[in-house]
N, C-alpha and C positions, 0 to 999 in steps of 0.2 A: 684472638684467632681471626683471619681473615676470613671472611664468605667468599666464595668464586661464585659466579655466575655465567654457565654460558648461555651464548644467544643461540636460538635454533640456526639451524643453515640456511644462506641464504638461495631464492628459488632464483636462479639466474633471469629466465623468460621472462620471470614475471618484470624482475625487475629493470629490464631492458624497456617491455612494454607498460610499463606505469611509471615509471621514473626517465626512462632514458626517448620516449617519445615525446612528454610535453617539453622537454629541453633541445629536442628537435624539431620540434613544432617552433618553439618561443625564437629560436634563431631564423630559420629556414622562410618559413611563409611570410614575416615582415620583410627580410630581405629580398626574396624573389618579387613580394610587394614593390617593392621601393623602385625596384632595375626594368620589372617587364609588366609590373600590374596585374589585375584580374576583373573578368569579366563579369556580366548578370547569368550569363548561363554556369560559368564557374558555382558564381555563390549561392543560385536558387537549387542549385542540384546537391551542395553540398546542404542545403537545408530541408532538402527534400531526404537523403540520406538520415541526417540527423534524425529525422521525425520517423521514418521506415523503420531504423533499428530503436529508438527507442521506445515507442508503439509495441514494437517487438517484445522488447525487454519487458514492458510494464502488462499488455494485455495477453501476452503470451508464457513468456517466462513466469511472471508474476501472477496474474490472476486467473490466469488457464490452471497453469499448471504444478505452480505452489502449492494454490490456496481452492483451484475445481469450482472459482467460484460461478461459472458457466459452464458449457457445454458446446463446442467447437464443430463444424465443418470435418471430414478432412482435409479441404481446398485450402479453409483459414491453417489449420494445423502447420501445414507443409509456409506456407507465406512465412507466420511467424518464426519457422524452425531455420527457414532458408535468410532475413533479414535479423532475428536474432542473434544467427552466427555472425552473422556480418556487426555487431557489436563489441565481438570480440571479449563478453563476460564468460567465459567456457561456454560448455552444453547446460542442452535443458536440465539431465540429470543431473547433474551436481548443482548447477546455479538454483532450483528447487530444493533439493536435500539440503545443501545450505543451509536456505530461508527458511526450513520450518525446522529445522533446528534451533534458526535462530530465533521466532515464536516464540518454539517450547523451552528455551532456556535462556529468554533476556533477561540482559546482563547480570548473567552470570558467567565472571573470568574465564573460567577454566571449561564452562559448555558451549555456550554463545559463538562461534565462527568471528562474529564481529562485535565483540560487547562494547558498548559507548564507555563501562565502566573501568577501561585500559585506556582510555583516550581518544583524544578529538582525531589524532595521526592513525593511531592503530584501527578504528573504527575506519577511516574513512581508505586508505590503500595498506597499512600497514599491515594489516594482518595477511596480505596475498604478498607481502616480498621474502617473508621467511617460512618454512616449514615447520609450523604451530602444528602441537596437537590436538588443537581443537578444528584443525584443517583435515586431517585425517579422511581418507576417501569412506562413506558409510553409508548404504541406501537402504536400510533396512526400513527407512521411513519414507521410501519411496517405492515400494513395491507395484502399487498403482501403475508409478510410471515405467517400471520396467517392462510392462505388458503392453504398451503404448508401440505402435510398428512407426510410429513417427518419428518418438525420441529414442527407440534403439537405433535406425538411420541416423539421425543427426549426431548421437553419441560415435557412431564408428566410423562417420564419415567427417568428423567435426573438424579436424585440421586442414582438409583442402577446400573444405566447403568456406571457410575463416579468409584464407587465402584467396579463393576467387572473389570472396564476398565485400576484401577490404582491399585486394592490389589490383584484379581481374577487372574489376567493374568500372571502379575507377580511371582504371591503364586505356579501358578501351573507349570508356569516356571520351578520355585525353586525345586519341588516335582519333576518334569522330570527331572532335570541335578545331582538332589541330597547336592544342599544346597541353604536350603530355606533364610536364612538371608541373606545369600550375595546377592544372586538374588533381593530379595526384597529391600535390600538396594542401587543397583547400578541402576535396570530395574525402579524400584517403585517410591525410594527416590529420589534420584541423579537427575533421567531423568527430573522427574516432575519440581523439582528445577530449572534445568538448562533452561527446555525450559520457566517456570515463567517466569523470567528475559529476556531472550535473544526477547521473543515478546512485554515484558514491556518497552524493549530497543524502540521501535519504539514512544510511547506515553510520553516519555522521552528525549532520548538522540536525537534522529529523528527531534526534534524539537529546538535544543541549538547547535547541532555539526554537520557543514559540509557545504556546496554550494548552492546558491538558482539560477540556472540558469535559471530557468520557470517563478518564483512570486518572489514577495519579498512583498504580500499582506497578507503571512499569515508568523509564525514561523516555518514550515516545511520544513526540510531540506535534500539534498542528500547525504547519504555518503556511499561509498564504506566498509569499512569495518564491517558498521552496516550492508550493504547487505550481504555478507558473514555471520551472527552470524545469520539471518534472515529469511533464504530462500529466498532472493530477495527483502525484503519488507524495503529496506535503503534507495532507491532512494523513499525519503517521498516529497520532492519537486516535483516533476513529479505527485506522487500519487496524489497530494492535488488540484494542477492544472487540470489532466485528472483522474478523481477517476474512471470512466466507463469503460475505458484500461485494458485487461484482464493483460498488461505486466506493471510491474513498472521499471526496465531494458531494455530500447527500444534500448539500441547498442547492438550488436554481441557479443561483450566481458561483459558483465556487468552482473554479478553473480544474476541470476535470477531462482533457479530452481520451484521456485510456475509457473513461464511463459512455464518452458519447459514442465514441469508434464500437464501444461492445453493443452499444443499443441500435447503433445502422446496421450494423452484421446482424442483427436478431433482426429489424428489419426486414433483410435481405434473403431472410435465411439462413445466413450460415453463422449462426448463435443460438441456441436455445438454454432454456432452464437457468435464469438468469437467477443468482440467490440476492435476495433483499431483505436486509434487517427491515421488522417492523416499527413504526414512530413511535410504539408505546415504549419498546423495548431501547431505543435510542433517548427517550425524554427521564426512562428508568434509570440508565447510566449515567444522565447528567446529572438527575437529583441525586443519586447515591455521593455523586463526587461532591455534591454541591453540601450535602447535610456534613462531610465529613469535615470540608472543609470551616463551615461554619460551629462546628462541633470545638473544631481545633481552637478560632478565633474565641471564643467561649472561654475555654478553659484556660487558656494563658490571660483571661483581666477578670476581674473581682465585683461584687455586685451588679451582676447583669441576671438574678433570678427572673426577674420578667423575661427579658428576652429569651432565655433557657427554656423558659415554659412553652414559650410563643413555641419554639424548633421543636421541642417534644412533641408539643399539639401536634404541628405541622409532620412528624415523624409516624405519627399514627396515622392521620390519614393518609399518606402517601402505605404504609403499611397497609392499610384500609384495600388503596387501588389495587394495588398487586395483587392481595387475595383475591379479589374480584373478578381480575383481568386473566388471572390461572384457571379458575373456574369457569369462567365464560368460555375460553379455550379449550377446557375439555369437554365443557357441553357443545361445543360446535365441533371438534373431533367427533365425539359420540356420535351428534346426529348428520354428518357428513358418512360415514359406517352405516348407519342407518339408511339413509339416502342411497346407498350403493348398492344395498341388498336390495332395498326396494324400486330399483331404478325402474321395473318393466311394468310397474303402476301410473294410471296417470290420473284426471280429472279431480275432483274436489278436495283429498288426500294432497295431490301434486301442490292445488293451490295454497293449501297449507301451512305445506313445510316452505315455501317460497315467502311465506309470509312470516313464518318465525324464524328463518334464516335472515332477514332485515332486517329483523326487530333486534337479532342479539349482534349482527354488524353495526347495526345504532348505538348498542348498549356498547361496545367498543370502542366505536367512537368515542363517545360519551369519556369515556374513561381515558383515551388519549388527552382530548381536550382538558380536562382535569388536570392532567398532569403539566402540561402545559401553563393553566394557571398558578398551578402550584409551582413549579419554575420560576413564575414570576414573584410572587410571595419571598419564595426563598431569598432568593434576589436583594428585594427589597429589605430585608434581614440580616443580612450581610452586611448593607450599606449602615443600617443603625449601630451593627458590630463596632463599623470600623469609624463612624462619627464617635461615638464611645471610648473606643479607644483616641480617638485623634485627642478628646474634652481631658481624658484621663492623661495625656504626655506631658 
């Protein structure tokens, strides 16, 4: 008996605008290249566009409004709402409902909007050129944002707002420097293409290529050069682990500019209540990955009781920190309660509790730092793993 299979219908729009643009891009802008050339004002304005909407998309669409992991202006609000249409990923509401859909049910096929677990295609444009039901309109996990007077405006004004945002601006560009096609081809075509792909990279590539030092529970991954093409948005293993983190780049160096943009607007003012995973609770997730993974290496070769013992030890202390570090947290909830009732006390009392409030900040410390070393231990237990196994091949 045969199987039939049909494929869902195809979404015309979409596929005009993800498929039939970069094939109008790939012809059009080398050739207008070739015949009439382009300018510095062309190119800086199309790279000023780029970074506008995809800024947009990352510290807006994403980390506003996703994931709440700050607290917005209404000035910034309306910027992000007004250059994230100009990226041409839908509206807030849906391009939000989406992503925490896609959260709460990575990869899994049949819930996931975009599961890596369909493919490197279907993850990265395919799932937007057919009518999937896992595309199905549903904001019941966005109720939040329905009360938003920002994103009900951008939801009911989203198509002309799209249109000034990606022909209008452009056009009049064009008309001000005095050539309309190139402008329209570099600011309009090109930008929009380029930044398509480069945040498609994250529901794609984010999830097949790079380092999982946080989880190894979902297929989200870190990688540095996707952060670079991304605005920051490449360390996907950290995001998928702390999604609530205004920063997805938590070292110094690690190419995060959606982090730095959120931290000049708090600056500025127009950011508050920035959410930041703690170091302990970040140095916690890499030891858990880091014991399983050594856990793993264990079990698959033979005579290694010693080193089994070493990771157990090492599994109790780190066991050890946690209890420690739960408890300290609720003594300093406790006495932060404390402190609130007692606020309208001052003098020798005052000095006090200021001084056993730094003593259990210390002991905190203390206990990151630990963890820390313990990290490194691990580390170094791994490497004996895998010398072991090299001695043993």
């Amino acid at each position: 008996m045969i199987k039939h299979t049909t494929k869902p219908p195809l979404n015309l729009v979409n596929a005009i605008i993800f498929l039939g643009f970069p094939i109008a891009a790939l012809i059009l802008v080398p050739l207008w290249g070739f015949y009439n050339g382009y300018d510095a004002f062309q190119w800086l304005w199309a790279l000023a566009f780029l970074y506008l909407n995809g800024l947009s998309i990352t510290g807006g669409y994403h980390r506003l409004w996703a994931h709440k992991a700050y607290e917005a202006s209404p000035a910034l609000k309306w910027f992000f709402a007004f250059w994230g249409a100009g990226a041409l990923q839908n509206s807030i509401l849906v391009w939000a409902s989406d992503h925490r859909r896609h959260h709460r049910h990575v990869d899994e096929n049949e819930r996931d909007p975009y599961s890596a677990g369909r493919g490197l295609w279907y993850s990265h444009i395919g799932w937007m050129l057919r009518e999937y039901s896992a595309d199905a309109p549903d904001f019941s996990n966005a109720k939040d944002l329905l009360r938003d007077p920002v994103v009900n405006w951008q939801q009911k004004h989203y198509v002309p707002l799209a249109l000034f945002m990606n022909l209008g601006l452009p056009l009049m560009l064009g008309l001000w420097h005095g050539d309309v096609i190139g402008t329209l081809l570099l600011v309009g075509l090109l930008r929009l293409v380029v930044n398509h792909h480069v945040t498609f990279f994250i529901n794609s590539l984010a999830h097949y290529w790079g380092s999982q030092p946080y989880t190894e529970s979902n297929s989200a991954r870190d990688n540095g050069l996707l952060a670079f093409l991304t605005y920051g948005e490449g360390y996907h293993n950290y995001h998928h682990m702390f999604q609530t983190d205004y920063r997805n780049g938590i070292r110094w160096w690690q190419w995060d500019p959606t982090k730095w943009m959120i931290a000049l607007c708090q600056h500025l003012g127009l950011a508050s209540d920035l959410s930041r995973v703690s170091d302990f609770k970040i140095q916690r997730a890499i030891l858990d990955t880091a014991f399983e993974r050594a856990r793993h290496k264990l079990d698959a070769s033979q005579d290694n009781d010693s080193l089994r013992d070493m990771l157990e030890r090492e599994y109790q202390l780190f066991t050890n920190s946690i209890n420690e570090w739960t408890a300290l947290q609720a003594e300093r909830y406790e006495r932060t309660k404390e402190q609130l009732s007692d606020a309208l006390e001052e003098g020798k009392q005052h000095l006090q509790e200021k001084w056993e409030n730094a003593a259990l900040l210390s002991k905190l410390k203390t206990l990151e730092y630990s963890l820390k070393m313990q990290r490194k231990r691990i580390n170094l237990l791994i490497e004996q793993v895998n010398f072991h196994h090299a001695q043993m091949a």
